[in-house]
N, C-alpha and C positions, 0 to 999 in steps of 0.2 A: 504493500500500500504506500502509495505517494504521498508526501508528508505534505499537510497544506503550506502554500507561502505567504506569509502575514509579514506586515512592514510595519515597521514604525520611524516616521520623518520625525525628526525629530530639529527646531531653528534654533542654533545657540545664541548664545551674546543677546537675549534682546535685555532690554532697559541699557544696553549702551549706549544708545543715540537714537534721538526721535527716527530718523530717516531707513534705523534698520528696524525700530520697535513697527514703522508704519509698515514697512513692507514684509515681516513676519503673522501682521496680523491679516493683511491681505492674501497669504500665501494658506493661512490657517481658514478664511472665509470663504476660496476661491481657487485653492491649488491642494495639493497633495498630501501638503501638509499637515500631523496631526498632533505635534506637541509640540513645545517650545520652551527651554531653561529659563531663566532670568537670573540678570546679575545684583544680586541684591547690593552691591553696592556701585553700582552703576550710574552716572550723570542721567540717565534716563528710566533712573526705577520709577519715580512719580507717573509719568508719561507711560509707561508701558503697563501700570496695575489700574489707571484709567480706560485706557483703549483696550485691555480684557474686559473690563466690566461694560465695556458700550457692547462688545460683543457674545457676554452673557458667559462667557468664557473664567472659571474660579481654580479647576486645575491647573498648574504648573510644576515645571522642577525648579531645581536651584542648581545654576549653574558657580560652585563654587568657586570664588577666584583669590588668590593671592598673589598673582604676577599683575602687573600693569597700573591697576587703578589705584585708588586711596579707601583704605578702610574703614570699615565702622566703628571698628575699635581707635580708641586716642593712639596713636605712635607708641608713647610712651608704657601702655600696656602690654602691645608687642614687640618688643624694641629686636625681636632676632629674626622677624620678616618684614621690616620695612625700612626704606633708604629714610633716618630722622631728619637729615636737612631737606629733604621734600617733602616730610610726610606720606608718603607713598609707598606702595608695596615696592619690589624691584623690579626690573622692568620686564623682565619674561622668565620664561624657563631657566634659561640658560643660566642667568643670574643666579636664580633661586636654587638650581641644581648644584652648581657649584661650592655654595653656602651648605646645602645639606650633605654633601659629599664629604666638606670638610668638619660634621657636624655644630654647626654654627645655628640650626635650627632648633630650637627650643620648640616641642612639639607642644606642648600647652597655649603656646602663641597664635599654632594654629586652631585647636580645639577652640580656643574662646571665640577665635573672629569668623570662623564656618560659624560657630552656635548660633554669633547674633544676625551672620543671613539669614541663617533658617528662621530666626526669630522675626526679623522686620518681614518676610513674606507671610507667615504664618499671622502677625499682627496686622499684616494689611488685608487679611482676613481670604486669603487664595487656599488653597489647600494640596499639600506639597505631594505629589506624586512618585516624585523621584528624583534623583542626586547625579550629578555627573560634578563635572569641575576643568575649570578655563584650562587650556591647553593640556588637558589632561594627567593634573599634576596626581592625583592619587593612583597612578599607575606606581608612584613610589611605595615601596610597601610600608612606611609608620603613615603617609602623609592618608595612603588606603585604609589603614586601619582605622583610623581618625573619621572619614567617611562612613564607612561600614557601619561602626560603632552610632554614630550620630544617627543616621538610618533607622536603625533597630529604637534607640529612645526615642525617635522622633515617630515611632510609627510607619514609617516609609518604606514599601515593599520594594521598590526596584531600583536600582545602583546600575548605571552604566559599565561595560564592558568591556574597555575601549581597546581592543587590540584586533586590532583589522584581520578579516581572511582576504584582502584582495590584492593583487599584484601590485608590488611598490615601489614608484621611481627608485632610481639609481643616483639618488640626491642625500642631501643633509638629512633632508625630510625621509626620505623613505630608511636612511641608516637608522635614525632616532626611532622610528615608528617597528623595523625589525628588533632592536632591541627592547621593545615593548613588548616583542614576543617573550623574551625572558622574563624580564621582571611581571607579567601580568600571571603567573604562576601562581604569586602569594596574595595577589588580588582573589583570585579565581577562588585559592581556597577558603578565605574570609567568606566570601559572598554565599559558598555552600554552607559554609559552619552555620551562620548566620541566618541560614534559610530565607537570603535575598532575591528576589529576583534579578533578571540580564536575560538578554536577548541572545538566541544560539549566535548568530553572526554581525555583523558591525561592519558598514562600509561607507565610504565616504573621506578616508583619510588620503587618498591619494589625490581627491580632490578639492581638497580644504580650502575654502575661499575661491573656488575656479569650477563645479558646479555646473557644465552647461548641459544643453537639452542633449548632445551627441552621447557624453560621455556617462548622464544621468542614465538614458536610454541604454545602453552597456550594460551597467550594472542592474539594468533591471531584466535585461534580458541573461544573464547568468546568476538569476534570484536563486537563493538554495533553499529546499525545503526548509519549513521551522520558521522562528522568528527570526525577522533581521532588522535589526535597528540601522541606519541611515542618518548622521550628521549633513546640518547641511546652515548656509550662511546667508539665507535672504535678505536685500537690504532695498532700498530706493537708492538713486543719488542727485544728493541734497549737497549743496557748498558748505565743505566743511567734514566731513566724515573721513573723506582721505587724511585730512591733513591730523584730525584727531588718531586716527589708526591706520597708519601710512602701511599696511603689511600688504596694498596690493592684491585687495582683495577685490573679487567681479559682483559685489552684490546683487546688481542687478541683472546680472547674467543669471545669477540662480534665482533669481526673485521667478524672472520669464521661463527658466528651466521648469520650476517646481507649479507651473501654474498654464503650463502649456497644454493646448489640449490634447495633442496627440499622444503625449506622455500619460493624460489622464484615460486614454481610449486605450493604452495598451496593457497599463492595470486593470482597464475593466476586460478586457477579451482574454487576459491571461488569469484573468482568477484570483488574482494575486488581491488578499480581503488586508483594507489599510485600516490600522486599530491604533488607539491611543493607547501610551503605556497601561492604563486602568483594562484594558481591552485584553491584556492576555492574560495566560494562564502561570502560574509558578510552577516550577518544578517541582 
C-alpha cells in the first residue's frame, strides 16, 4: 500500500517586516500555503498578530530566533548571546556557532529569551502549534534540547525537523546543511523521547530564499510518501526589506511560486492532501 503524500508549507520569518508579514498572509488566503512561524521578537510582531486576526487565523509556531535581531530579554540578562554594544543578538549563525563551539554560550541565556517568545505569542492570545527556530539553530544539540524541552511545558506537539532528504548544492550552504545530517541524530532522539511530533521529510533547504515555480514544481513532483514538511520564504517587495535583510533573498518569486495556479492544479490531480501542522497524525 502507497503511503499517502501530505504537505505541510510551512512561511518563516513572518513579523519580520510588514512587506513579508503581507505576503505570507496572502500566500496563507490564496496559495498553498498552510502555516506560518512568527518571530516573536521581530520589528513586525504587532503587524503580523493583527493581519492573522483580520484573517481569523489564531494558530501559529514560533519561529525561535537568537541570531540577527534584538531580544526581549534586556542584554544584560543574557549577556553570552548578545553583541552588548548593540544590544542585539549576533549577527547569524556563524557568529553564534563559533561562541558555542568555544563554549561561551550560557545555555540558560537561551532558555529565558525562547521562554519569553513563546510567552508574548501565547499572550497575544494565538495558540502555538509548533517550534522551529531562525536558521535552524537547534539542530545544535543543548540549543535542541532547550526546544524540545520548552515544547513539552508548553504543551506543543510538533518541533521541526530540519535536516533535509533533498539533493544539496555543492556550496557553503549545502556543506553546513550535510552536516546537519550528523548532528540532527540527537535532535531526532529528543523528539522520540519526548513523544514530539516532525514531519517524515523536510525540503526546501536547497532553496532557501530562491523558491521559484520551476524548482517548487521539482520537488513536488518527487513528493515521498508520508509527511513532508516544506520551508518556504514568501514576501512582497516593499523599499526597504532588502536593505533591512540584504541575504538576497526572491521573496517575491516565492510569494508567485506558492500561489500559482498551476502549482495549485498539480497538488490537486496528484492527491497530494495539504494539512496544517494540527492536520497530522503523531507517531
Amino acid at each position: 500500500m502507497v503511503a499517502e503524500k501530505v504537505l505541510i508549507v510551512n512561511a518563516d520569518d513572518f513579523g519580520l517586516h510588514p512587506a513579508i508579514n503581507e505576503g505570507i498572509i496572502l500566500a496563507l488566503r490564496e496559495g498553498i500555503v498552510t502555516d506560518t512561524s512568527i518571530v516573536a521578537c521581530g520589528s513586525a510582531f504587532e503587524d503580523a498578530v493583527s493581519r492573522l486576526r483580520l484573517i481569523g487565523k489564531y494558530d501559529v509556531g514560533v519561529h525561535l530566533t537568537i541570531v540577527g535581531e534584538k531580544p526581549l530579554s534586556s542584554p544584560d540578562e543574557i549577556p553570552t548571546i548578545v553583541n552588548r554594544s548593540e544590544g542585539k543578538f549576533f549577527a547569524g549563525y556563524r557568529d553564534f556557532l563559533l561562541r558555542y563551539l568555544l563554549g561561551k554560550v550560557d545555555i540558560e541565556d537561551v532558555k529565558k529569551e525562547f521562554h519569553l517568545q513563546i510567552k508574548r505569542v501565547v499572550d497575544a492570545r494565538l495558540h502555538v502549534t509548533h517550534l522551529d527556530t531562525h536558521q535552524h539553530i537547534h539542530l545544535l544539540p543543548k540549543i535542541g534540547d532547550v526546544v524540545v524541552s520548552l515544547a513539552v511545558r508548553n504543551g506543543v506537539s510538533y518541533v521541526r525537523y530540519p535536516v533535509p532528504d533533498e539533493r544539496l548544492p555543492f556550496n557553503l550552504r549545502g556543506m553546513v546543511f550535510r552536516l546537519s545530517r550528523f548532528l540532527g541524530g540527537h535532535l531526532l532522539k529528543k523528539l522520540r523521547e519526548s513523544d514530539i511530533c516532525f514531519a517524515d521529510h523536510f525540503l526546501g533547504v536547497a532553496y532557501g530564499g530562491k523558491l521559484n515555480k520551476g524548482n517548487l514544481l521539482m520537488l513536488l513532483k518527487g513528493l515521498p510518501g508520508g509527511i513532508t514538511e516544506v520551508m518556504c520564504h514568501p514576501g512582497l517587495v516593499r523599499e526597504g526589506v532588502d536593505k533591512v535583510y540584504p541575504w538576497g533573498y526572491l521573496w517575491e518569486k516565492e510569494f508567485e511560486a506558492l500561489t500559482d495556479a498551476d502549482i495549485k492544479s498539480y497538488i490537486f490531480r496528484e492527491g497530494i492532501r495539504l494539512s496544517g501542522v494540527k492536520g497530522v497524525a503523531c507517531r
